[in-house]
C-alpha positions as a printed Julia matrix, in Angstrom:
244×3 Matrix{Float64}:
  -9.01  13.75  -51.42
  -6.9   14.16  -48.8
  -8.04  12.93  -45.27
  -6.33  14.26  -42.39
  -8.46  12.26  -40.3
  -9.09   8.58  -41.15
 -10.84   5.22  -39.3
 -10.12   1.9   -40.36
 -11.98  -1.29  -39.87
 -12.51   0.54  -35.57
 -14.46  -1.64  -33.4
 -15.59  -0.16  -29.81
 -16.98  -1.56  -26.86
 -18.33  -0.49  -24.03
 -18.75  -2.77  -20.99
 -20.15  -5.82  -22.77
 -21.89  -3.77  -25.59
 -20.36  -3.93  -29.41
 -21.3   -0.12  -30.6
 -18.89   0.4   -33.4
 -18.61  -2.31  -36.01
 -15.87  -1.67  -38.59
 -16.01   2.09  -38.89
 -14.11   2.93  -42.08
 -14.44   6.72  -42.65
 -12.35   9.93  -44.32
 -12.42  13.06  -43.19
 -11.04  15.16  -46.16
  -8.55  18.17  -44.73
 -10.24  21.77  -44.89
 -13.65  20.76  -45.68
 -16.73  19.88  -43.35
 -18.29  16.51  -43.34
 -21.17  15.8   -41.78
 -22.0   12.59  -39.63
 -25.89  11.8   -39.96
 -27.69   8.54  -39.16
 -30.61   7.7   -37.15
 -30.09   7.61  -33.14
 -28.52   5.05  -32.07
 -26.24   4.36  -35.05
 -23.13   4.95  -33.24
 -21.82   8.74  -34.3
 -21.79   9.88  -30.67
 -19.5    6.74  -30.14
 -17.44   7.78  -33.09
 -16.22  11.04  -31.89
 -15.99   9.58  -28.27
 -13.36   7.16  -30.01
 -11.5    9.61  -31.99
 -11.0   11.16  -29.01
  -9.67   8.44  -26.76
 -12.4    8.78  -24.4
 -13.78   5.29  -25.46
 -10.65   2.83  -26.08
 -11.1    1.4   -29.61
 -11.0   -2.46  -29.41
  -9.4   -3.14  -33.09
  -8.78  -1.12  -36.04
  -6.85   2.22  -36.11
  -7.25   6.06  -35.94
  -5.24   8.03  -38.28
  -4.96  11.44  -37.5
  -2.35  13.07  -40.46
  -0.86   9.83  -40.92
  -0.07   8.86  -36.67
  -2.01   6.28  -35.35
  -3.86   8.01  -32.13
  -5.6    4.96  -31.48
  -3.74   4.14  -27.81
  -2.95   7.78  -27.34
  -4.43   9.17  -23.93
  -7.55  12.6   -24.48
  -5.22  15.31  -23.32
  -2.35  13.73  -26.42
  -4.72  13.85  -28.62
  -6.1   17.29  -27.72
  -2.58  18.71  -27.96
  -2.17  17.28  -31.62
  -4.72  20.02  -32.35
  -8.08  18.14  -32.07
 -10.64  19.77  -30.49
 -14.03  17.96  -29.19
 -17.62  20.07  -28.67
 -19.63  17.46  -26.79
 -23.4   17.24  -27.27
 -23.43  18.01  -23.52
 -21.0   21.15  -24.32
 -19.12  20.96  -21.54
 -18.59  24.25  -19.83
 -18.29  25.43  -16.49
 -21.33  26.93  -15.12
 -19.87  28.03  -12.31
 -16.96  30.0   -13.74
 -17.11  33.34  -15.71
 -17.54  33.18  -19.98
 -13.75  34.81  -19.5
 -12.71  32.2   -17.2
 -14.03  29.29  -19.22
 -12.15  30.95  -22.3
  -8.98  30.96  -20.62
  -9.25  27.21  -19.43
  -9.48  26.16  -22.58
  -6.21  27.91  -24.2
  -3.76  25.87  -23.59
  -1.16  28.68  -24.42
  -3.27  30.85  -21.39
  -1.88  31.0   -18.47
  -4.59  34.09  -17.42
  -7.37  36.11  -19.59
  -4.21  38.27  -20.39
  -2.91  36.01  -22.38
  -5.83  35.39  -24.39
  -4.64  36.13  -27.9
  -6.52  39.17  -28.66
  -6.8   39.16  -32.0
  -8.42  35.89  -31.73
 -10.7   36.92  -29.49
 -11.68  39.47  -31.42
 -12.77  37.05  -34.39
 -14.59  35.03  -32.01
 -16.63  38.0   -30.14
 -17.12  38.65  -34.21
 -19.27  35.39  -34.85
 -20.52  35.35  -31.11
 -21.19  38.84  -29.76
 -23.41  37.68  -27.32
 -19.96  36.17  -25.72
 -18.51  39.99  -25.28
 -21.54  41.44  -23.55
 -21.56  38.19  -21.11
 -17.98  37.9   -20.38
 -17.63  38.74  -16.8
 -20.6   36.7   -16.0
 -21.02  33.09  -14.57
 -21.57  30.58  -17.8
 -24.86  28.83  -16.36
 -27.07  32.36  -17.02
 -26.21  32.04  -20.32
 -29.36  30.71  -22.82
 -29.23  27.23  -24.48
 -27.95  29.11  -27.74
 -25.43  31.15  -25.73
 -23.97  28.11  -23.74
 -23.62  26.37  -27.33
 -21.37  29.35  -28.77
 -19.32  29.4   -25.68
 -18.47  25.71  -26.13
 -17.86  26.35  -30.07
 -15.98  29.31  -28.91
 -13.8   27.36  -26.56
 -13.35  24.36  -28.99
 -11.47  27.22  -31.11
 -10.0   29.95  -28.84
  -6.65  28.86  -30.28
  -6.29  27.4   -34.22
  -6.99  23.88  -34.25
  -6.2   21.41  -36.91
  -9.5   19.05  -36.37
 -13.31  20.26  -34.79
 -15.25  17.65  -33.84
 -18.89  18.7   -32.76
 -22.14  16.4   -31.49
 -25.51  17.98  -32.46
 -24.69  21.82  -32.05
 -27.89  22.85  -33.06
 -30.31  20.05  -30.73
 -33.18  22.01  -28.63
 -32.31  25.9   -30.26
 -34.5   27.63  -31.87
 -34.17  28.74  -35.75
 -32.83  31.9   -34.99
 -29.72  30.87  -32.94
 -29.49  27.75  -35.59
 -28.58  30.44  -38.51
 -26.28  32.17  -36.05
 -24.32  28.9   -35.79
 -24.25  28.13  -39.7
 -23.1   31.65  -40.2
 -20.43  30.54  -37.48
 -19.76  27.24  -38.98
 -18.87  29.24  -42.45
 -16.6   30.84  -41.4
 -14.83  28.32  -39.33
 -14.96  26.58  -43.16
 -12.99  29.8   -44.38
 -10.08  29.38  -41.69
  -8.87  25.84  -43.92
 -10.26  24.13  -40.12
 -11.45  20.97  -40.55
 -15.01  19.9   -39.17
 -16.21  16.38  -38.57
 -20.1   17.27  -37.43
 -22.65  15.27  -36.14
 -26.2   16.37  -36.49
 -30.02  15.59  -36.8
 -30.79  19.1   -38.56
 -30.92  18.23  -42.23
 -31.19  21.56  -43.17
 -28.52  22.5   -40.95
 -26.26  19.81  -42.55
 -27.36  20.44  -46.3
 -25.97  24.3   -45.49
 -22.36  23.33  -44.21
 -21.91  19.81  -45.06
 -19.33  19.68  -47.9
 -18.75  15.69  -47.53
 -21.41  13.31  -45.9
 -21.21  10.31  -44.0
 -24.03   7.62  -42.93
 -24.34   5.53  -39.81
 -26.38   2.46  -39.57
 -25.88  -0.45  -36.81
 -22.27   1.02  -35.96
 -21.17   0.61  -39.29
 -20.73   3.21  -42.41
 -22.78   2.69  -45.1
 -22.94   5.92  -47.18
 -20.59   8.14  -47.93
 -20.59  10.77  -50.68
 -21.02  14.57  -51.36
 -23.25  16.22  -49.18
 -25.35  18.1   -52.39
 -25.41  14.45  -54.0
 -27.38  13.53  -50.55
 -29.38  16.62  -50.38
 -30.69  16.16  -54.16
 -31.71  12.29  -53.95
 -35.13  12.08  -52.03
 -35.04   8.16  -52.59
 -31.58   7.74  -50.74
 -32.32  10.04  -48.18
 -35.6    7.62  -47.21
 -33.68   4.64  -47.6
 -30.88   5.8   -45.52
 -32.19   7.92  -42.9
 -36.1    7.64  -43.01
 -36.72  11.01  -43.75
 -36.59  13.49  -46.79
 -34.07  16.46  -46.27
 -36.68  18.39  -48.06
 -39.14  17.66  -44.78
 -36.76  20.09  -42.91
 -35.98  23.15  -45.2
């Protein structure tokens, strides 16, 4: 397949800690693969170094054949990568509009939102339309987590890379997301997805990836994963069946 996004033999540090230890991993272009392994494997530290926010120590990053592995965040961002951190990273003191507009590059105001856009995204988050004069930091758990999908993909981006979208919500915001996630899948976007819902990632997940130690040591098709009770134990420690 083809991988628009691929590590090779990356190495991070950080400070005098060795997290990453000879990631080799393909993300295939248009399809969602999902990042799993137990906490403290290293996926956080993955995306951190895709993104240039951690300096890989060897290795490279190939993002559609460039190396990005020296390039600065805001280089990387405007290659069309987009990062949802686990933290989500909006601005609870400005407006759901404002927070919108900050993250379209293109924006210079909320009238240059592209409207049609917008539209699509009020479509998979309507609770973002009846909140959109109001400050971000009323917004629930599940609402904050749309608005930073939402902002991830105000404008078409080549590359989404998300940390546990779906930690602390409950099961009804959860299906809201996967019905989001879908249709993200039907735009041709590319998702690189790191999660701790199994049944979250058996829905989406077309690829799957496994983190042990800071090192790779599955990968596969996600329904291979979801069908194999044995590998699932010996990989992760729990049964994806547990979680359906």
């Amino acid at each position: 397949m083809d991988a628009l996004l691929r590590l090779q033999a990356v190495h991070t540090h950080i400070g005098a800690y060795h997290i990453l230890h000879g990631v080799d991993l393909d993300v295939p272009r248009g399809q969602l693969t999902m990042l799993l392994g137990r906490n403290g494997a290293g996926k956080t530290t993955t995306l951190r170094s895709i993104m240039g926010l951690w300096r890989v120590s060897s290795g490279r990053v190939l993002f559609d054949g460039q190396d990005i592995g020296a390039a600065s965040t805001p280089d990387i961002a405007r290659r069309g990568i987009a990062y949802v951190p686990e933290t989500m990273g909006i601005f609870s003191d400005l407006t759901v509009a404002e927070n919108m507009t900050l993250a379209a590059r293109a924006a210079h105001s909320q009238a240059d939102l592209d409207a049609e856009r917008l539209e699509w995204i009020f479509a998979l988050f309507p609770a973002l339309r009846k909140f959109w004069l109001h400050p971000a930091g009323l917004l629930s758990g599940g609402q904050k987590q749309m608005l930073a999908v939402a902002r991830a993909v105000v404008e078409p981006r080549a590359l989404l890379l998300v940390d546990e979208p779906t930690k602390g919500l409950a099961p009804a915001i959860i299906q809201n997301l996967i019905s989001a996630f879908r249709e993200l899948k039907g735009t041709a976007t590319t998702i690189l997805l790191v999660e701790q819902n199994f049944n979250f990632a058996r829905q989406l997940g077309d690829q799957v990836a496994v983190m042990d130690n800071g090192k790779i040591v599955h990968r596969g098709a996600m329904a291979e994963l979801a069908e194999d009770t044995e590998l699932q134990q010996r990989l992760l420690g729990l049964s994806l069946s547990a979680h359906q």
